[in-house]
N, C-alpha and C positions, 0 to 999 in steps of 0.2 A: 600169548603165542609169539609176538614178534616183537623187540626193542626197536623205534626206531630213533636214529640218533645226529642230532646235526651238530656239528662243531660249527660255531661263527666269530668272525673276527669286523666289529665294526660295518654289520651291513643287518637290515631288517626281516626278518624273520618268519613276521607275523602271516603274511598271503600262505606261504610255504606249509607253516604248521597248519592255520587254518583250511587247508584243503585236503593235509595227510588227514588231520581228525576225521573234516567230514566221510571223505571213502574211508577208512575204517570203521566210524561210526555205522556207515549203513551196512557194512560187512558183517556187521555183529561177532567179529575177531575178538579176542580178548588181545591188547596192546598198550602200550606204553611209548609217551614222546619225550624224550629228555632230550634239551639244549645246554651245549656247553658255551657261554662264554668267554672269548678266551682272549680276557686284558682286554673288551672292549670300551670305548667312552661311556660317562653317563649318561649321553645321552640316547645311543643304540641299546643300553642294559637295561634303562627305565620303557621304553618303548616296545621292546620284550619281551619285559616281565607281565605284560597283556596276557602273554600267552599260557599260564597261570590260573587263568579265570578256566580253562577249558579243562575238563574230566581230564585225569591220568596222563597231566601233562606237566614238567617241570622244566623248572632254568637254572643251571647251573653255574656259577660265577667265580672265575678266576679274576683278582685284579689284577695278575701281570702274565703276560704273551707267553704262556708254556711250549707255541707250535704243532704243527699237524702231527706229529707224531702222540705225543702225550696227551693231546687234548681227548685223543680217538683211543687212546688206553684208558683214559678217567669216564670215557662213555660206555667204554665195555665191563669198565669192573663194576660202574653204576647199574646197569641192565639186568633185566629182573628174568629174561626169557631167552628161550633157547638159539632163537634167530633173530638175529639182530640185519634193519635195515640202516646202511649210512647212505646219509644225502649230504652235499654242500648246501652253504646258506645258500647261495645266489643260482637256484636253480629253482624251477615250476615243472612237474609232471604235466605231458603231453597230450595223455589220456584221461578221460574221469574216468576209467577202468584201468589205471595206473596201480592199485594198489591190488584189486581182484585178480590182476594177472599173473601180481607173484604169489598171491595165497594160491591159485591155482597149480600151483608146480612144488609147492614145499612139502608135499607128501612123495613127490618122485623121489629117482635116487640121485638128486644132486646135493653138493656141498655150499656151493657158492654160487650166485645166479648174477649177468649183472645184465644193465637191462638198457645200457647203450645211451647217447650223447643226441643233442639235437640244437642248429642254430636259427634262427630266425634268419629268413633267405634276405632281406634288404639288407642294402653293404651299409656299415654303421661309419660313423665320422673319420677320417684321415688318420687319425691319431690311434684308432682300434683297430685299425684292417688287419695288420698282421693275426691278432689271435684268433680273430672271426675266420680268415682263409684258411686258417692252419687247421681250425676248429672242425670248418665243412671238410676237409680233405682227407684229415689223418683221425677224427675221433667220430664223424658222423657216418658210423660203418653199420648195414646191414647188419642183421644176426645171422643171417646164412654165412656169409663170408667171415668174421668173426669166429664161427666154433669151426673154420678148416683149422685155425690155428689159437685155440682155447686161452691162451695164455696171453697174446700178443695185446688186444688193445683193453689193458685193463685199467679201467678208469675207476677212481676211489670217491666219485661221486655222485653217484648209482647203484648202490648192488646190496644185494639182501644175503647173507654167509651164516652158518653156523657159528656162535658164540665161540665153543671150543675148539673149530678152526681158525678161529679169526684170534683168540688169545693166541694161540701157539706161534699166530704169525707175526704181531704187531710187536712183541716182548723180544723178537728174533733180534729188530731193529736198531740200533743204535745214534744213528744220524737221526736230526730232527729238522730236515729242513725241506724243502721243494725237492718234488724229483723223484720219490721212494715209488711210484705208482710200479716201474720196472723191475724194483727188487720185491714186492711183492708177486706181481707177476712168473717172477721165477723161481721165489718161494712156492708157489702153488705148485708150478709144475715138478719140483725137485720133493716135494710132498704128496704127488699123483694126487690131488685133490680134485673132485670133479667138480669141474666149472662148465656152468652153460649159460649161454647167449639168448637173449630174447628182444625184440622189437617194442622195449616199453621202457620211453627215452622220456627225460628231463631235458628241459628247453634249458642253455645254457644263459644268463642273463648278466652275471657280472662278468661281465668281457673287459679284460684289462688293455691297459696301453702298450703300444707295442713295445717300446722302452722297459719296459716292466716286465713281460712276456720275455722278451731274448734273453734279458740277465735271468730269469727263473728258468730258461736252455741250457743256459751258460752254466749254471748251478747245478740243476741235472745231470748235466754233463760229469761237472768234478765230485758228482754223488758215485757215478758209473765206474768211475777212474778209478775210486775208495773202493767201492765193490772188490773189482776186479785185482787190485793188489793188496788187499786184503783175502782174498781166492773166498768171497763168499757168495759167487754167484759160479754155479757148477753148471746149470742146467736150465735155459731161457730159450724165449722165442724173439727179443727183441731184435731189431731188425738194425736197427744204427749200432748197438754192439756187436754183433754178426759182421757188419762189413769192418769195424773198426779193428776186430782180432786178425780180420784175414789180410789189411793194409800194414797191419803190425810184423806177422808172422811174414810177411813177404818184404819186408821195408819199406813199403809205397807209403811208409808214415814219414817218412824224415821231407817224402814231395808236401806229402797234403800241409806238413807243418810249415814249410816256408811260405805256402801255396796261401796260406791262411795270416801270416807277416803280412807278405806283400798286399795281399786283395781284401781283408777283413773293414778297411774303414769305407772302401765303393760299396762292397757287398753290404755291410752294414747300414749305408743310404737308402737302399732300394730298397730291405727288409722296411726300413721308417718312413717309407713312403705310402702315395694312396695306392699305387696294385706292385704290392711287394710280391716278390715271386717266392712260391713254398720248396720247390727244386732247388733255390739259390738256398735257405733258410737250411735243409740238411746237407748241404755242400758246407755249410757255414759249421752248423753243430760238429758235423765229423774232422772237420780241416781245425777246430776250434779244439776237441778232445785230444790230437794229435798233435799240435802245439804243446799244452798245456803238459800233457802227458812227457815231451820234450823239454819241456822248460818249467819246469816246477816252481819255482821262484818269482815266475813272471804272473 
C-alpha cells in the first residue's frame, strides 16, 4: 500500500529505517522501504546496506551525486505502490504512532498529506544556531496554521502523496539543486491538488552549519529568480516571493539592492553568529534576490 522512500547523501540511515519497519511491521500494512544512495562513500553505503537484512526492504546505489531532484525520480519510478512516503536521511519520527497516523487518513479525500517539522528545544553549538532558529520559527508550524494556507510551508522531508501526483510533479522540474521545496509548493497549488496538514512531525537531526545553510538561501534564492523569468511559477503561497513581486512592481527593488551592497557583509556576521537574528536573515534573502536580480553577473 505505501512506497516509502529515503534519498541519502553520506549520512546513516539505519535508526531511521529500523523504526519505519518496525511501526509498519505492527501495522500489518503491506509496504515497501527503498534507499537511494546517492554518490555516498564506502563507508556510509557498506554501513547501509544492514538495512537489507530486513523484509521488503532495499538500497539503492548510485556511485556519482545525481541530487535531490533525480534521486527522488529514481525512488518513484523504483516504487511498487500507490502512495509513496518521502523522508530525509537525517530525520527520526516524533511519534511511535508516526506511521498509524498517516495510514489513518489515506482513505480520505486527500492527495498529499505532510506531516510537519520538529527541533530538539536545546540551542545546538555556535556554529549551527542559524539553521536550528530558522528551523523552530519558519518550519516548526502547527497544522492548524499550516492548512489556513495549504501550500506555504511545504517541506520535501515529511510527507506521504500519491505516486501519480508526485510523478506529474517531480518530471515538471528541471533544476536539480537546493531550493525546489517552493516550486513544488506552487505546483500543487496551480494543480488544485489537495493537500493537508497534520501534527506528525520528524525530529530534524542533520542540522547543518550556518555557512552552509545561507549559501543553500542564497541558491534558493537564484532557484526563485529562474522560476519567475522563466514564468513558470503562475500561482504560489510563498511569502518572500509575494513581497519580492511587489518591491519590484513598485521599484523599492533598486533600495533593497544597494541596501544589500552596502550592509550584506555586518548582516552576514550576525547571521554566523551565536543568536543570529531570523528578521535580519529575510531582510538578507530578499535585499539578496534584489541584488542579484540587479546584477546578474555578480
Amino acid at each position: 500500500m505505501v512506497s516509502v522512500l529515503i534519498p541519502t547523501f553520506n549520512y546513516q540511515i539505519t535508526s531511521l529505517v529500523n523504526e519505519i519497519h518496525r511501526q509498519f511491521t505492527e501495522s500489518q500494512t503491506p509496504f515497501e522501504i527503498i534507499c537511494f544512495e546517492d554518490g555516498s562513500d564506502k563507508h556510509h553505503v557498506n554501513t547501509n546496506l544492514s538495512i537489507e537484512k530486513l523484509p521488503f526492504t532495499s538500497l539503492i546505489i548510485s556511485e556519482e551525486n545525481v541530487g535531490r531532484v533525480k534521486a527522488r525520480q529514481a525512488l518513484c519510478d523504483a516504487a511498487t505502490y500507490k502512495w509513496l512516503l518521502f523522508l530525509d536521511a537525517d530525520v527520526l519520527p516524533k511519534q511511535n504512532t508516526f506511521i498509524s497516523n498517516y495510514l489513518t487518513l489515506i482513505k480520505k479525500n486527500h492527495d498529499a498529506i505532510y506531516g510537519g517539522f520538529a527541533y530538539d528545544k536545546t540551542p545546538p553549538l555556535k556554529a549551527y544556531r542559524l539553521r536550528w532558529k530558522y528551523g523552530i520559527k519558519n518550519e516548526e508550524v502547527p497544522a492548524s496554521i499550516r492548512n489556513k494556507k495549504p501550500y506555504q510551508v511545504i517541506i520535501s522531508a515529511n510527507f506521504l502523496i500519491k505516486k501519480e501526483v508526485f510523478s506529474a510533479i517531480i518530471y515538471a522540474i528541471n533544476y536539480n539543486t537546493y531550493g525546489l521545496d517552493s516550486f513544488i509548493g506552487a505546483q500543487l497549488k496551480e494543480h488544485k491538488i489537495n493537500v493537508f496538514h497534520i501534527d506528525n512531525e520528524v525530529v530534524h537531526l542533520g542540522i547543518e552549519k550556518s555557512d552552509t545553510f545561507l549559501k543553500k538561501k542564497e541558491q534558493a534564492s537564484d532557484v526563485l529568480l529562474k522560476l519567475i523569468h522563466e514564468k513558470k511559477i503562475s500561482s504560489h503561497e510563498n511569502s518572500l516571493l509575494s513581497f519580492y513581486i511587489i518591491l519590484k512592481r513598485y521599484k523599492i527593488n533598486y533600495l533593497f539592492s544597494y541596501l544589500f551592497k552596502i550592509f550584506h557583509k555586518p548582516i552576514k556576521k550576525n547571521l554566523l553568529s551565536k543568536s543570529p537574528s531570523i528578521p535580519l536573515l529575510q531582510f538578507y534573502r530578499i535585499s539578496y534576490m534584489c541584488y542579484i536580480d540587479l546584477n546578474p553577473a555578480n
